[in-house]
C-alpha positions in Angstrom: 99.1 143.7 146.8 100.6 143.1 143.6 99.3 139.6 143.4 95.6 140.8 144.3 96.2 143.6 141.1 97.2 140.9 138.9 94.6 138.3 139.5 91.7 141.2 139.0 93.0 142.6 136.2 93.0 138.8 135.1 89.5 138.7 135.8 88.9 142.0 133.9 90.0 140.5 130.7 87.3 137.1 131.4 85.0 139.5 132.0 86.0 141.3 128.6 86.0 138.0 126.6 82.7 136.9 128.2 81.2 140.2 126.6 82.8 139.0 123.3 81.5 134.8 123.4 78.2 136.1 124.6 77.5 138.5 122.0 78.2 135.8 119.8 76.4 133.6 121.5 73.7 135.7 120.7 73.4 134.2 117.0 71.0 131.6 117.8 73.2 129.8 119.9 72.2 128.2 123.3 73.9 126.6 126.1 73.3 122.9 127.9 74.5 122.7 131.5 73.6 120.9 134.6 75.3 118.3 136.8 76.2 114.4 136.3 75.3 112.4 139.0 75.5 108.6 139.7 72.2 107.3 140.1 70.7 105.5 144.0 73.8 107.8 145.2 73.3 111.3 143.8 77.4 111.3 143.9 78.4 114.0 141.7 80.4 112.9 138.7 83.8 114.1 137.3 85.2 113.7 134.2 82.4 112.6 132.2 81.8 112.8 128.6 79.0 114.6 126.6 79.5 114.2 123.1 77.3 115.0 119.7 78.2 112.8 117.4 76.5 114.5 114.5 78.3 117.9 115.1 81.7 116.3 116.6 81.4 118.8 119.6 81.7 117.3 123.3 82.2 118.7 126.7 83.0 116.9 130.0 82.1 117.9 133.6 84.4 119.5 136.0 85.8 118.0 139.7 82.4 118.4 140.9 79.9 117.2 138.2 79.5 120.5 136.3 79.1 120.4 132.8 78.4 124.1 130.0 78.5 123.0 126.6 76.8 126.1 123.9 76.3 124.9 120.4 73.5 126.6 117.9 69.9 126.2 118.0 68.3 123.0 116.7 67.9 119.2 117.3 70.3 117.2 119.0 71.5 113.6 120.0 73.6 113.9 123.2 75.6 110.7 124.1 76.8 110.6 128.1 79.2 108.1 129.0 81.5 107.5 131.9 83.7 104.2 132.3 82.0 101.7 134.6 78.6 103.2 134.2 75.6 103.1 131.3 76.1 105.2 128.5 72.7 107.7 128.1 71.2 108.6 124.5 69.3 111.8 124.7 67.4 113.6 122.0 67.1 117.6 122.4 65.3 119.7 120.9 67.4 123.4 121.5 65.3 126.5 121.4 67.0 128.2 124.2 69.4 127.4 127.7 68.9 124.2 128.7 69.4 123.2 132.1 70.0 119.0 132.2 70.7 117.2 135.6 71.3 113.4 134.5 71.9 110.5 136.6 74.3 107.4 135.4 73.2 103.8 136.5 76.4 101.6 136.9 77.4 99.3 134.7 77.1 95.6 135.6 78.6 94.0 132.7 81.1 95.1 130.0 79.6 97.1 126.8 82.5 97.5 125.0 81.0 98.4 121.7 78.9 101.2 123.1 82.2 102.2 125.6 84.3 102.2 122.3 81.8 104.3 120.2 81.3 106.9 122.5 83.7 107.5 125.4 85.8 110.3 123.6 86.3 111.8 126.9 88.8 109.4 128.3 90.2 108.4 125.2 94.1 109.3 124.9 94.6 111.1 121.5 91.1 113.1 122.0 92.6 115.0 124.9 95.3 118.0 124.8 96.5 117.0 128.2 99.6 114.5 128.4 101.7 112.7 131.0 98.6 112.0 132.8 97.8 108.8 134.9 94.6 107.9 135.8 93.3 105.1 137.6 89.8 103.9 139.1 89.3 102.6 142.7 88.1 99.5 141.3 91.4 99.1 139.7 93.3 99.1 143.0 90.5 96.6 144.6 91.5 94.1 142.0 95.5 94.4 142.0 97.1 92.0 144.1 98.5 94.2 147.7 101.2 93.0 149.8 99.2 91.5 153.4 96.1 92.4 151.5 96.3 96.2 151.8 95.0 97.3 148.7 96.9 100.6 148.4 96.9 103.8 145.6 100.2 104.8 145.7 101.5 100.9 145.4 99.2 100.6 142.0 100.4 104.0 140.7 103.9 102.8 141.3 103.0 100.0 138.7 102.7 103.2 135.7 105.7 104.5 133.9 107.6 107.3 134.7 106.3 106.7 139.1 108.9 104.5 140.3 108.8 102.7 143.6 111.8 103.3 146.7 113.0 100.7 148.3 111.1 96.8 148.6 107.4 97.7 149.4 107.9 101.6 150.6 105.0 103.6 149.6 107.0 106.2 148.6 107.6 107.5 144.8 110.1 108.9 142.5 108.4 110.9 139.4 111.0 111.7 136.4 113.8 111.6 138.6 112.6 113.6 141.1 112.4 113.6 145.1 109.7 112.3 147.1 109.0 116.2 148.3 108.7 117.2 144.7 105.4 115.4 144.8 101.9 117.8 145.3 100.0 115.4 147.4 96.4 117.0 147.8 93.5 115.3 149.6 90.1 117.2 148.9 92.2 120.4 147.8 94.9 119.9 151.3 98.0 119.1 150.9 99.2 115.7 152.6 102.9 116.3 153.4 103.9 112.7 154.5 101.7 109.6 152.9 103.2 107.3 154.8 101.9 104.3 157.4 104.3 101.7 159.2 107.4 103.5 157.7 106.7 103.8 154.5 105.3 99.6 154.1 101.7 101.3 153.4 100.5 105.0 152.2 97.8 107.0 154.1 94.7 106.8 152.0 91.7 104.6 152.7 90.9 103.6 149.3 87.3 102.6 150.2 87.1 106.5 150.9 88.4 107.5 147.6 85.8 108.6 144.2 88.8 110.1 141.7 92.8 109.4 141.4 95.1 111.5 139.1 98.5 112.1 138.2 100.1 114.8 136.5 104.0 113.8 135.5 104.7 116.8 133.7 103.1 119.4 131.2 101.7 120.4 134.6 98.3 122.6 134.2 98.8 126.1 135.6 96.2 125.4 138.0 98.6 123.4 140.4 102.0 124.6 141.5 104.5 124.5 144.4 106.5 121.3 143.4 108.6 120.1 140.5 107.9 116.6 139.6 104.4 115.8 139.8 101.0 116.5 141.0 98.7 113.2 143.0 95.2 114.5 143.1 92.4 112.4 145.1 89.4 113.4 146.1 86.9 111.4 148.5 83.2 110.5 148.0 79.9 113.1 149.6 78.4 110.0 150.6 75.0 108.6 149.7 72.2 110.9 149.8 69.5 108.2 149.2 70.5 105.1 151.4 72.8 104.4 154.2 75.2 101.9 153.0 78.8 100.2 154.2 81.7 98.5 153.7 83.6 96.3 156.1 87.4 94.9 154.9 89.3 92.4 157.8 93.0 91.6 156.6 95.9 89.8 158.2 97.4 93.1 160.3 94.4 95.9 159.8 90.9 96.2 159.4 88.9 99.0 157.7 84.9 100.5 158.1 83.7 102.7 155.8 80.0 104.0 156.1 77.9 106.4 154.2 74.5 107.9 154.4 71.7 110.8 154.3 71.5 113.5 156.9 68.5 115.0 155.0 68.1 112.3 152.4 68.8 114.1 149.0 70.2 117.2 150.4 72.5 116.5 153.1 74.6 113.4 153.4 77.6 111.9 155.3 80.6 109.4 155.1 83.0 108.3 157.6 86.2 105.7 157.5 88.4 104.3 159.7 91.0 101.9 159.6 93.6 100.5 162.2 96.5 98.2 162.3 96.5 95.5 165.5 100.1 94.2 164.9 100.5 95.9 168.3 98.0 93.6 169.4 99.1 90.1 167.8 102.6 90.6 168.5 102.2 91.2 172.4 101.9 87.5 173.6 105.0 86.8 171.6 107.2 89.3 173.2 110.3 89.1 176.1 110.1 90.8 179.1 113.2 92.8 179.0 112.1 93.5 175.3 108.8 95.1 174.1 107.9 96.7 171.1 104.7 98.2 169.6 103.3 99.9 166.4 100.4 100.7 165.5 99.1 103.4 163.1 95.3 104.8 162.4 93.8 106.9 159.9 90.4 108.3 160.1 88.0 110.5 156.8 85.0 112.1 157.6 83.0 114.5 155.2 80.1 115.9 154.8 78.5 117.3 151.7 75.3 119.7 151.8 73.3 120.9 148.8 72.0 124.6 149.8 70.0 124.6 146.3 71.0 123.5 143.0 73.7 126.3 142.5 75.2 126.5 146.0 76.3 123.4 147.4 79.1 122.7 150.3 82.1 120.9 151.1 83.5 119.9 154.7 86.3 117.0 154.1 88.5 116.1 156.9 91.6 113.5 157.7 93.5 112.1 160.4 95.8 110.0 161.0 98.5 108.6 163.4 101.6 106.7 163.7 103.3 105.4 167.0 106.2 103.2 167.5 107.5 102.2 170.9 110.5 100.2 172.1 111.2 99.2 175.5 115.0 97.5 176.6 115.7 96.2 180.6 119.1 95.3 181.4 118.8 94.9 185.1 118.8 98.2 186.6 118.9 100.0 183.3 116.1 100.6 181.5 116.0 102.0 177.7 112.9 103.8 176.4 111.9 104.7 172.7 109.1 106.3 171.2 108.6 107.7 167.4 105.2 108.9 166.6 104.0 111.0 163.0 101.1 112.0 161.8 98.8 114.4 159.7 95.8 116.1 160.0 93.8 118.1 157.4 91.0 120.0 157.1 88.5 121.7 154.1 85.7 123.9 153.8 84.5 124.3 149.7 81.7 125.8 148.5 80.8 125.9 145.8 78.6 128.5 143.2 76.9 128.3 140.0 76.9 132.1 138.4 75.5 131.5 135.7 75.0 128.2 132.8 79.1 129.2 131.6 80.4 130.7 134.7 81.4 128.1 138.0 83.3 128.5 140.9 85.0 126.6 143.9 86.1 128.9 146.9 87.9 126.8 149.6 89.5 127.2 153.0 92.0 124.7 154.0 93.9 123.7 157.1 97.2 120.9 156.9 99.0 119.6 159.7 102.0 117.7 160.2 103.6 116.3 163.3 106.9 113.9 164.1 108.2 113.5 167.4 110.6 111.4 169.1 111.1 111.0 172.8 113.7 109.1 174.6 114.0 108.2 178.0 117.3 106.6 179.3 117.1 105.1 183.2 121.6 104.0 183.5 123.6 103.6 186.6 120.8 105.5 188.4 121.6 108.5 186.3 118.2 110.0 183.5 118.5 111.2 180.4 116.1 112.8 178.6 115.4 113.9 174.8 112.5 115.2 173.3 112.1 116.9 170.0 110.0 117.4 167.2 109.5 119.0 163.6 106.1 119.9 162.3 104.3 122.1 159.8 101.2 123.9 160.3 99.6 125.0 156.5 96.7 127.4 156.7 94.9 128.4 153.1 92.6 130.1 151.1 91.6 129.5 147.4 89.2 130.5 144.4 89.0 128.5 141.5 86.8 129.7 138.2 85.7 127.4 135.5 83.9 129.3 132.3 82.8 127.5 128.9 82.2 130.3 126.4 81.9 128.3 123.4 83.1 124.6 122.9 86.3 125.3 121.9 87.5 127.2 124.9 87.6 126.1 128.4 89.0 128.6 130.8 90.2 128.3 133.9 91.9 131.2 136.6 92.3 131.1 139.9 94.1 132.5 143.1 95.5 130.8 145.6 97.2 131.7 149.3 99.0 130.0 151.9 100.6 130.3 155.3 103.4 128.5 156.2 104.4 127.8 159.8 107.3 125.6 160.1 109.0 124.3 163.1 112.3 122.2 162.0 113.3 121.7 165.1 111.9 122.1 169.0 114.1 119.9 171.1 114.5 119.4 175.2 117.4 118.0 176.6 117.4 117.0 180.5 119.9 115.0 182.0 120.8 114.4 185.7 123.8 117.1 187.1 123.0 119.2 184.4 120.8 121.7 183.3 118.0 121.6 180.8 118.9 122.3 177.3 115.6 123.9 175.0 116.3 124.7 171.5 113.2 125.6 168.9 113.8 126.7 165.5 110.3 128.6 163.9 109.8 129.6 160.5 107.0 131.5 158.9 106.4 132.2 155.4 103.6 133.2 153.1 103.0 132.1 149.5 100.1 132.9 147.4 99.6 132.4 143.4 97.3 133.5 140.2 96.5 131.5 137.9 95.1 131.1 133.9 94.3 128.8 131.4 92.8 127.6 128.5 91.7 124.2 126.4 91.3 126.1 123.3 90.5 123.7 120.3 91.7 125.8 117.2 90.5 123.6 114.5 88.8 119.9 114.4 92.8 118.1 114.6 94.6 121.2 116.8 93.9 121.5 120.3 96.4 123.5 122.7 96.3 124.6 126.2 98.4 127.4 127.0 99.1 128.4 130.8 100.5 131.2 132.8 100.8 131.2 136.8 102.5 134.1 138.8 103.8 132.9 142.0 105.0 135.0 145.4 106.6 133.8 148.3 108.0 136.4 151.5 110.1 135.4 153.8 110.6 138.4 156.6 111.6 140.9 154.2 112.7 138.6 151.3 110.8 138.0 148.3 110.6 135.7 145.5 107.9 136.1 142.7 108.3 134.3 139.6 106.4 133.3 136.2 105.7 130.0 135.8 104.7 129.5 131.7 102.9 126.3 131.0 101.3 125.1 127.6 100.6 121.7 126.2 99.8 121.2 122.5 97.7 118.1 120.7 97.4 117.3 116.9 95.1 114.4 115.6 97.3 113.4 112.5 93.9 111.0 112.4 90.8 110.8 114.4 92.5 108.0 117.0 95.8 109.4 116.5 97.7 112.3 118.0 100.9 113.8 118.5 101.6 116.0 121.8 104.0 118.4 123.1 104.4 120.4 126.9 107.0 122.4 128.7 106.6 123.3 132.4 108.5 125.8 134.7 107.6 125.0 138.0 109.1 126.9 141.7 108.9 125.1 144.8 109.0 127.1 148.3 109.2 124.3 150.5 111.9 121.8 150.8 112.4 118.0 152.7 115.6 117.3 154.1 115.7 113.4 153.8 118.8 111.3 155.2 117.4 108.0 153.5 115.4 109.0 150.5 112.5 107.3 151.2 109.8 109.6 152.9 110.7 108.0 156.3 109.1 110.3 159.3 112.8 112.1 160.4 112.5 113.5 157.0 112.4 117.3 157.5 110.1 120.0 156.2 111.6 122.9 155.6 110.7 126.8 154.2 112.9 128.9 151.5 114.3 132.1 153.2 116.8 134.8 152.4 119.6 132.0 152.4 117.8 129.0 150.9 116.2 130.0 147.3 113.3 128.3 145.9 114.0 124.8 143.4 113.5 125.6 139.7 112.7 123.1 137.1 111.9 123.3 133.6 110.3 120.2 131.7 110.3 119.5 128.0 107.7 116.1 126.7 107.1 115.3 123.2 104.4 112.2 122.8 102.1 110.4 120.6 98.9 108.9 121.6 97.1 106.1 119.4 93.4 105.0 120.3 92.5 101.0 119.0 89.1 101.8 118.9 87.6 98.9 117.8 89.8 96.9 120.6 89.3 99.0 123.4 93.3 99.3 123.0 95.5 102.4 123.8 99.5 103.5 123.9 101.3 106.3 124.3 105.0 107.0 123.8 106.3 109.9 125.7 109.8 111.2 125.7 110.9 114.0 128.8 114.1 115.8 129.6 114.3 117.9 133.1 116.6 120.5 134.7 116.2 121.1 137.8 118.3 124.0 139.3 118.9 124.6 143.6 117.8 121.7 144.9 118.9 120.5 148.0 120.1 117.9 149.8 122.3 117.6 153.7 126.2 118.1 153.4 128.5 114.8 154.6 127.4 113.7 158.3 124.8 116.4 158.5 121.3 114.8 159.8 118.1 115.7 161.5 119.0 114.4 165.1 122.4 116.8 165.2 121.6 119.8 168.1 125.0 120.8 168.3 128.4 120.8 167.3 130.6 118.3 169.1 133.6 120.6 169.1 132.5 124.0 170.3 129.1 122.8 171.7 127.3 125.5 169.4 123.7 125.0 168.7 123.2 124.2 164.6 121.7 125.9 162.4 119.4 123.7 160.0 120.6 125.9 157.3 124.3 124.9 158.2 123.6 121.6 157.4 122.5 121.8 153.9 123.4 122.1 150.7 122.4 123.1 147.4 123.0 121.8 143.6 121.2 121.0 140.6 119.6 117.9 138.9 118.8 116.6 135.8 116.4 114.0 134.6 115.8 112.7 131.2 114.0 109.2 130.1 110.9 107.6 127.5 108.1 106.3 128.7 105.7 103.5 126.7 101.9 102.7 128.3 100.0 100.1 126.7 96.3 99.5 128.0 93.2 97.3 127.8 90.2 99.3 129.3 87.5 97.1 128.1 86.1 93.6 128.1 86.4 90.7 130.7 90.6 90.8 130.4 92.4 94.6 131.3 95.4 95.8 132.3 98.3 97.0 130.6 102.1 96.9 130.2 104.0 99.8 131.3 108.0 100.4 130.4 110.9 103.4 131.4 114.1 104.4 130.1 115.7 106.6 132.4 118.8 108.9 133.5 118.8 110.7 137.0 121.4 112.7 138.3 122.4 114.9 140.3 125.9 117.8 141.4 126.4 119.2 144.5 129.9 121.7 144.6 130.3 119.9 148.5 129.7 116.6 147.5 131.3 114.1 145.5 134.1 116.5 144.8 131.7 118.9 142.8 131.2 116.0 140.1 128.1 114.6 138.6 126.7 111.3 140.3 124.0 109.2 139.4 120.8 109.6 142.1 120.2 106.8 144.5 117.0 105.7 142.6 118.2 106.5 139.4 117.0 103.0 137.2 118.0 102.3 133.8 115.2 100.3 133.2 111.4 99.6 134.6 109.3 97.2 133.2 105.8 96.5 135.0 103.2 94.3 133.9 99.5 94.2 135.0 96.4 91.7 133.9 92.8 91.5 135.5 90.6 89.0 134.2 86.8 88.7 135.1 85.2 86.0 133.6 81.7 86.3 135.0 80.5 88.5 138.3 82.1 85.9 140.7 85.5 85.4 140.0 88.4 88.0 139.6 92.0 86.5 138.7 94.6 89.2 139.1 98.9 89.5 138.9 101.5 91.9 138.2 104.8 91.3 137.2 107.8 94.2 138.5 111.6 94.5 136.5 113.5 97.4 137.4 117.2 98.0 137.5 118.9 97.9 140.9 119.4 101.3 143.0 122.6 102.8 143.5 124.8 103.1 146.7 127.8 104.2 148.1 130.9 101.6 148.3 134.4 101.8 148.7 137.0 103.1 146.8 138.1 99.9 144.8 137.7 97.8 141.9 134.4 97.7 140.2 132.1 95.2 141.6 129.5 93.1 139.3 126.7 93.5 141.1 125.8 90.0 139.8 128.9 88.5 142.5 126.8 85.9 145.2 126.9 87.7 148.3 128.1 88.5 150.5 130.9 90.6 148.8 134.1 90.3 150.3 136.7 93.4 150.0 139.9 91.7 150.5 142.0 94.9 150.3 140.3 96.1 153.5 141.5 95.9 156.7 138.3 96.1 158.7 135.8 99.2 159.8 133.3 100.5 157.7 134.8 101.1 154.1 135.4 104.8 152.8 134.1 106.1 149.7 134.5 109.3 148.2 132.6 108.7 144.9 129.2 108.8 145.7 126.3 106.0 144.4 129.1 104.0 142.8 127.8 100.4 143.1 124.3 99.5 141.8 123.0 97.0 143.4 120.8 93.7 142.3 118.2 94.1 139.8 114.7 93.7 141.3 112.1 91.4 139.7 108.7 89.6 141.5 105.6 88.2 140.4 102.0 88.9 142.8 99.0 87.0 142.0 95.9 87.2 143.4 92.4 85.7 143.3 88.6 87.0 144.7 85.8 85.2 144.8 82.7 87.3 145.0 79.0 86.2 146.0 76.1 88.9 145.8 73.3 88.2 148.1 71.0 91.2 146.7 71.3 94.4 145.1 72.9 96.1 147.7 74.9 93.7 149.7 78.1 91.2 148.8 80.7 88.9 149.9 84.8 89.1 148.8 87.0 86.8 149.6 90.2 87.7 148.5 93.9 85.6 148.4 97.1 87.0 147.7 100.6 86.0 147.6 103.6 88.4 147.2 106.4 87.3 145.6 105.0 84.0 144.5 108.6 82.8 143.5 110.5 84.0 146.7 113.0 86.4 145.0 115.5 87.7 147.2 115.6 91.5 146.2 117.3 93.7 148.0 116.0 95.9 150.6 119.5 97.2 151.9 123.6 96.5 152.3 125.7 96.6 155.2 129.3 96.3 156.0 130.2 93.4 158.1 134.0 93.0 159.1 134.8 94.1 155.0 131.6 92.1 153.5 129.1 94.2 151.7 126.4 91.6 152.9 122.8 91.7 151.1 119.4 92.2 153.5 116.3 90.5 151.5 113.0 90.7 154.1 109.8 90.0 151.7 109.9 87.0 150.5 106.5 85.0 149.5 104.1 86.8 151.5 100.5 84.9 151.3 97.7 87.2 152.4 93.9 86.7 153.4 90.9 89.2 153.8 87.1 89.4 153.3 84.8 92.6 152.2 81.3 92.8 153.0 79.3 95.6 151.1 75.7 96.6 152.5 
């Protein structure tokens, strides 16, 4: 109830300010708004720029192509321009509202001179925002992917400040965060595990995909529920002209991605799917008293419908699916294994045009995730069985309102609510002579949000954008509301230069119990309750942006420093798979197996980038400290997190030197991670392996400082080459060729203890890689 007072008296004061801006407005001003599409498409546009020069005023559309810009009566050059497509010249003459639908042709060839003069919108030091990444779909096509999977989170893993797990996971560390301290969304639903074939690839088709963004900090009021960052992607409507496709065939998976009118210009469509068949190629090869199988399989459908030119809606959906098996004979005995994860997500949006200022998004939205394992156990003519599960079933409710009073203010307010029904545990135990053992663990909690903000430009060099979110969450009878301030500040010191500040206080109501730290499926999703309190952090970035304009150049410096208070982790030789105690046979608690502590996370961040002409890329470097005190763990003292890296240096260059070649390579440096080894001398982690512990006597090795050994720093160099060959306007051929690791580093993907020997595991090593794209 109180959250429902607050948002409307919210609303009461927009309603109040709009009376204020439109009387205003009155004084022979008028207001331009309409849509962006992409022309041959109709694909609704974000993020592009509408600029007039002569009065130094702009505007850019929202997620869904929206665009309000009021300015005073008279003539009028409007400039439109969007990366990758033609940049528009209009002339206007303004004698009243103005509605303008316009349509973008893409871009063929670079035009960096007319990219440079007038692409203000997604130039760093015009924007109040910091601590964002951004990154096209085209970008990913053309970085070179481990077996040819071109993947998002692997290419935002190449930006500073988004740090990588272990060799190849698809996992990521934000600002010395957790992997469940990342907001995942997918059309507005959140994605809580992005991971395929344990963690090797993420979850998201990228043919699918239209927009990619990052928040690392000075997060927007607008998002909330996790401390360390915010992944937004959103998927193409489809075409509402043409039916069109895209076929990809690499070494383990193949992709299909088509697109197309249901009612051509009003209704359209666009489905993907993609498999793996290493389940398939690996089957010949395999024992008979030894068979395993994977396989995993995502599928995206959506369908976009315009009802008229102010009502339009949104149904976006995703699944996908994991399964592992493993099958052991030993004469009479027989051994079965299977793991299988997976998520599932569904949105409803529609969206409504009130008026040429006033936009809103309203959207109903269903998440789902599953892991399971079953095992089945055939010895001495005696079965056991074991079944359990953990899942999380998310069911939502949102309205989002965009209003553009005047150019400088851009407000935004919102409310948000959520349903959260957890099981961390549901688990059958059957075993012959005895009887059955059923133990399920349920949780339910509700959490629900308001929101405002505002890109309020002050003068022509101030901009800020101040923030304020009010967040509930009820557990039974417990309750947590909190205020989560936001603001982010932006001078121009000069037109292509600009210094930026942002602090953040973020909650977070749901929690991941992880044993390895890298977002493998026996993580656990949890809910805050009357014993577990909500994570806190607060976030503090100071930055400066410079723009080369005239070299389609740009770099930002950003410095961060984070406290982050209750966050959890499990106490010693506490994990998922533990039912009961050993000792009294007492069935365990989740909650018993936890702990909580606090974090801190502190680090600079440097991003230089090329966005134009026939060689891009950019160099990307971070200085970092992570750690981390838990009163039950390392004898209450401070300890350095597992992927805390000193250093991170990553290196990326794509060079097109006419339509039918694209040369690619990225070059990785980070510091080693940390683990756990035994109480003795200090180790240089330079020493050949493997390391040998002469003061041992055998057995695994006992520590009781934790993540006191970094291990091997981690370097490697990917190149990659596409040859592409256009047959007409609509259809054309990619080959592309990869290799990973060109020079066969051996980095570390784990240690083990072998009879005293710390001993080094290195498993991708040179990985050449084949596949071909057909567009029609």
């Amino acid at each position: 109830m109180k959250t429902r007072q607050i948002f409307f008296a919210f609303l009461s004061v927009l309603i109040g300010c709009n009376n204020v801006f439109s009387q205003e407005n009155r004084l022979n001003k008028y207001t331009i708004s309409g849509y962006v599409k992409e022309s041959g498409s109709q694909e609704y546009l974000p993020s592009v720029s509408i600029y007039i020069p002569d009065s130094g005023v702009g505007a850019s559309t929202n997620d869904y192509g929206f665009f309000s810009l009021t300015i005073p009566e008279g003539a009028y050059e409007l400039l439109i321009s969007y990366v990758g497509y033609k940049t528009i010249r209009k002339k206007t003459e303004l004698r009243s509202d103005l509605v303008l639908n316009i349509e973008l042709d893409l871009e063929t060839e670079s035009l960096d001179e007319v990219i440079i003069e007038v692409d203000r919108g997604v130039n760093e030091s015009q924007v109040t925002q910091m601590s964002v990444v951004t990154i096209k779909p085209s970008e990913i096509e053309d970085i070179p992917a481990i077996l040819g999977e071109k993947d998002v989170i692997k290419a935002l893993q190449l930006m500073p400040g988004i740090q990588r797990g272990n060799e190849g996971s698809a996992g990521f560390f934000v600002r010395g965060g957790t992997p469940d301290q990342n907001l995942i969304i997918l059309d507005e639903a959140p994605v809580y595990n992005s991971n395929h074939l344990f963690g090797i690839f993420s979850v998201f088709n990228g043919d699918a995909i239209k927009s990619i963004e990052t928040f690392k900090g000075g997060f927007p009021a607008r998002f909330g529920g996790r401390l360390s960052s915010v992944l937004k992607i959103d998927t193409k409507n489809g075409n509402k002209e043409r039916l069109t496709g895209k076929v990809n065939v690499g070494l383990i998976s193949s992709s299909l991605l088509l697109e197309g009118p249901i009612s051509k210009g009003k209704t359209s469509f666009i489905f993907g799917g993609r498999r793996t068949y290493a389940d398939l190629l690996t089957k010949p090869f395999q024992k008979s008293d030894l068979k395993a199988g994977y396989y995993f399989m995502d599928l995206n459908f959506k369908i976009h419908h315009v009802i008229n030119e102010k009502n339009k809606l949104y149904w976006s959906n995703y699944f996908g699916q994991d399964k592992f098996s493993l099958v052991e004979k030993e004469t009479n005995d027989t051994f079965n294994t299977k793991l299988f994860w997976g998520n599932i997500t569904s949105t409803l949006r529609w969206n409504h045009q009130f008026s040429d200022k006033f936009f809103s998004n309203t959207s109903l939205i269903f998440s789902n995730y599953n892991f399971g394992i079953k095992l089945d156990e055939k010895f001495n003519d005696e079965l056991f069985n074991l079944k359990t599960n953990s899942k999380i079933n998310d069911y939502g409710i949102k309205t989002d309102f965009d209003y553009y009073p005047s150019p400088k203010h851009s407000i935004r307010l919102g409310i948000a609510s959520t349903y959260h029904n957890f099981v961390p545990k549901q688990s059958k135990v059957s075993e012959t002579g005895a009887a059955d053992t059923s133990i399920t663990q349920k949780i339910e909690s509700f959490e629900s949000a308001v929101y405002v903000e505002d890109d309020w430009k002050i003068t022509n060099t101030l901009r800020v954008s101040p923030g304020l979110r009010l967040t509930h969450f009820q557990f039974k009878s417990t309750n947590y509301l909190n205020w989560e301030p936001r603001t982010a500040i932006s001078w121009n010191v000069k037109p292509d230069l600009a210094l930026k500040a942002s602090y953040a206080k973020m909650n977070q109501y749901i929690h991941l119990l992880s044993n390895s730290g890298i977002g493998l499926p026996t993580d656990l999703w949890v809910s805050s309750t009357d014993q577990l309190k909500p994570q806190v952090s607060e976030q503090y970035a100071l930055g400066v942006a410079k723009d080369f304009m005239e070299d389609g150049y740009a770099i930002t410096l950003e410095g961060y420093y984070k406290k982050m208070d209750d966050v959890i982790t499990y106490k010693e030789g506490a994990s998922f798979l533990l039912l009961e105690d050993l000792g009294t046979g007492k069935e365990i608690n989740w909650e018993e197996n936890i702990t909580t502590g606090q974090g801190w996370a502190c680090g600079a961040e440097l991003l230089l980038r090329k966005k134009t002409g026939k060689l891009t890329g950019w160099l990307g470097y971070t200085l970092s400290w992570s750690e981390r005190q838990f009163d039950e763990l390392n004898q209450g003292n401070k300890f350095f997190s597992k992927y805390d890296r000193r250093h991170d240096v990553s290196l990326v260059g794509i060079y097109k030197p006419n339509d039918r070649v694209t040369f690619s390579g990225t070059w990785i440096y980070s510091t080693g991670n940390n683990f756990n080894l035994p109480d003795t001398e200090s180790i240089s982690s330079t020493n050949n392996f493997p390391i040998t512990f002469p003061d041992l006597t055998g057995g695994t090795p006992f520590t009781t400082e934790r993540n006191n050994f970094r291990g091997e720093s981690y370097h490697r160099l990917d190149l990659g080459v596409q040859f592409h060959k256009q047959f007409s306007q609509r259809r054309e051929r990619t080959w592309g060729f990869s290799v990973y690791n060109i020079y066969g580093r051996k980095n570390p993907f784990y240690y083990y203890f072998d009879k005293a020997k710390l001993t080094k595991v290195s498993i991708l090593q040179f990985i050449p890689s084949i596949n071909y794209n057909y567009k029609f």
